[in-house]
C-alpha positions as protocol buffer text, in pm:
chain_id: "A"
residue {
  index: 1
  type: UNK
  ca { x: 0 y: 0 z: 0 }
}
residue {
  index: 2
  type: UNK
  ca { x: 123 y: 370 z: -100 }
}
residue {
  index: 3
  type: UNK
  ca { x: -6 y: 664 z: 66 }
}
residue {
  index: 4
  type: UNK
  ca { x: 91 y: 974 z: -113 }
}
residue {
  index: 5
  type: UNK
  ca { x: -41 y: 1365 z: -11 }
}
residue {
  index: 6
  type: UNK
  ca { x: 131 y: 1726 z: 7 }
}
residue {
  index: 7
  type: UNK
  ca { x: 516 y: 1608 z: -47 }
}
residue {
  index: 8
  type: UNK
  ca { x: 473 y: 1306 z: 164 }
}
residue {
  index: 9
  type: UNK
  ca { x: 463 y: 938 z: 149 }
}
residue {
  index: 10
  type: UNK
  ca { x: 389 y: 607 z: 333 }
}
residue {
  index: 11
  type: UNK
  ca { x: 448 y: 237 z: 198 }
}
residue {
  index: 12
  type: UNK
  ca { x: 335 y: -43 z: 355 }
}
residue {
  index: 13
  type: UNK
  ca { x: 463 y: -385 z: 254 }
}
residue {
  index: 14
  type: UNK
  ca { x: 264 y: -593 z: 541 }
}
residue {
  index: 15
  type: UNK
  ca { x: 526 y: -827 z: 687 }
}
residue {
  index: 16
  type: UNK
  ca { x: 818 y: -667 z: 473 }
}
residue {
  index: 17
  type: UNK
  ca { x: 932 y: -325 z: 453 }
}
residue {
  index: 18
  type: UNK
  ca { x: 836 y: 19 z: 574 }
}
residue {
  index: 19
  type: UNK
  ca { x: 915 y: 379 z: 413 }
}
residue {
  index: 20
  type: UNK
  ca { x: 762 y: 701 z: 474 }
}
residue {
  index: 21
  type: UNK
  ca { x: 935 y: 1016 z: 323 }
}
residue {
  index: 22
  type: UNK
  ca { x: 860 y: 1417 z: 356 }
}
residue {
  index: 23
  type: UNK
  ca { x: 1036 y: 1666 z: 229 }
}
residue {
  index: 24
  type: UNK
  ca { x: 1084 y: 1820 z: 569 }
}
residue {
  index: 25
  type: UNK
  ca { x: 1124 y: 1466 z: 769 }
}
residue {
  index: 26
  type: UNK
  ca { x: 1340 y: 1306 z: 533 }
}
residue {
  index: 27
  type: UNK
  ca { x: 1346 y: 953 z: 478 }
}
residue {
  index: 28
  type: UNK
  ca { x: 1268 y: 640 z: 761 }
}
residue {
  index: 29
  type: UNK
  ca { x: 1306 y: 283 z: 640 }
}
residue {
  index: 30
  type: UNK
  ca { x: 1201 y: 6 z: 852 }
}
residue {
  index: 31
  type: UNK
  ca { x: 1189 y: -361 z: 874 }
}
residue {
  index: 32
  type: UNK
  ca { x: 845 y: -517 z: 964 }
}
residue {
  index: 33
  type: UNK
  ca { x: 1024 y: -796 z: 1188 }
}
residue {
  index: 34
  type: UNK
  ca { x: 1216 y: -493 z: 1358 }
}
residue {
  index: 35
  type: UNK
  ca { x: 890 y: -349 z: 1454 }
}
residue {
  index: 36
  type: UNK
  ca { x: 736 y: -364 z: 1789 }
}
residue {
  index: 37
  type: UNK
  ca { x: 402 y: -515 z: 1793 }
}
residue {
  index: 38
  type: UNK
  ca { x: 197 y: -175 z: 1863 }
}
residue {
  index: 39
  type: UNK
  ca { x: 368 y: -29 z: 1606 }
}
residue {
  index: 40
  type: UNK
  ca { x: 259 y: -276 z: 1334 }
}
residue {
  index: 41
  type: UNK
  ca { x: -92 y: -259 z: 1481 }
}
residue {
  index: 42
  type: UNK
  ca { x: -100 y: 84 z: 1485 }
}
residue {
  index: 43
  type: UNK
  ca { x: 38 y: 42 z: 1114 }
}
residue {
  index: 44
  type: UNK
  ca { x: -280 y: -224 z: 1006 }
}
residue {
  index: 45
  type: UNK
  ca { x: -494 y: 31 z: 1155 }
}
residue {
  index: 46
  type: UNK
  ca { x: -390 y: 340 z: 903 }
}
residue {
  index: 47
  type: UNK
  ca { x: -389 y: 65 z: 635 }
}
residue {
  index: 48
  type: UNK
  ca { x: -793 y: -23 z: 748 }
}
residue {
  index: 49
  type: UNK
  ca { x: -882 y: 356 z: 754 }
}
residue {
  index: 50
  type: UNK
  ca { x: -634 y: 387 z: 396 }
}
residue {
  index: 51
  type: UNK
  ca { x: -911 y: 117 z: 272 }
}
residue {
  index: 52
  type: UNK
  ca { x: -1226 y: 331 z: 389 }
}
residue {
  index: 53
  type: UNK
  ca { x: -1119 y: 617 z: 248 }
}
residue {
  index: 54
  type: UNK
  ca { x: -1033 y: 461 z: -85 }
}
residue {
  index: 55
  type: UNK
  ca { x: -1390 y: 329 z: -100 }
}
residue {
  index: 56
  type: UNK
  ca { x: -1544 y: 622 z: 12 }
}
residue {
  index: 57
  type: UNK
  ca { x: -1353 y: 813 z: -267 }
}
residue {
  index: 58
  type: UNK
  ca { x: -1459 y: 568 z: -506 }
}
residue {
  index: 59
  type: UNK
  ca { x: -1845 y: 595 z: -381 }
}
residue {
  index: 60
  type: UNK
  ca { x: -1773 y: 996 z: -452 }
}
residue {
  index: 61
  type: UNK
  ca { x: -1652 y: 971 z: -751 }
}
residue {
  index: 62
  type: UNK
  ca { x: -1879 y: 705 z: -927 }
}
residue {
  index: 63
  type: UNK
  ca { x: -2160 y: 962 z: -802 }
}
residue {
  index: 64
  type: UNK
  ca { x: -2063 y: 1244 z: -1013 }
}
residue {
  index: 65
  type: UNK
  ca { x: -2157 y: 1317 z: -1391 }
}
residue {
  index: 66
  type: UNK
  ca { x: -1897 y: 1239 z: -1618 }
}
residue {
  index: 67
  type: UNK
  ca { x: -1704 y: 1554 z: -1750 }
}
């Protein structure tokens, strides 16, 4: 999962890799295994509400009139 918005960026590759980057953070890599468990939960829980909002965008969009 990629989360991109206003210069910054989250991926999520469940039970693999982390990386978020900002143009004022900089860059954080991360192992999953490294992780402490309320981490990755905390982690599955922005990927759940990620989800919602991608459906909810979709509902939105398939709403409107074509252009």
């Amino acid at each position: 999962m990629i989360i991109k918005i206003n210069g910054s960026e989250l991926e999520i590759s469940e039970e693999k890799d982390i990386y978020f980057g900002s143009k004022t953070s900089g860059q954080i890599f991360k192992k999953w295994y490294g992780l402490e468990e309320n981490v990755k939960l905390g982690l599955e829980m922005i990927q759940n509400k990620a989800e919602a909002l991608i459906l909810e965008s979709k509902e939105l969009l398939s709403a409107t009139k074509p252009d």
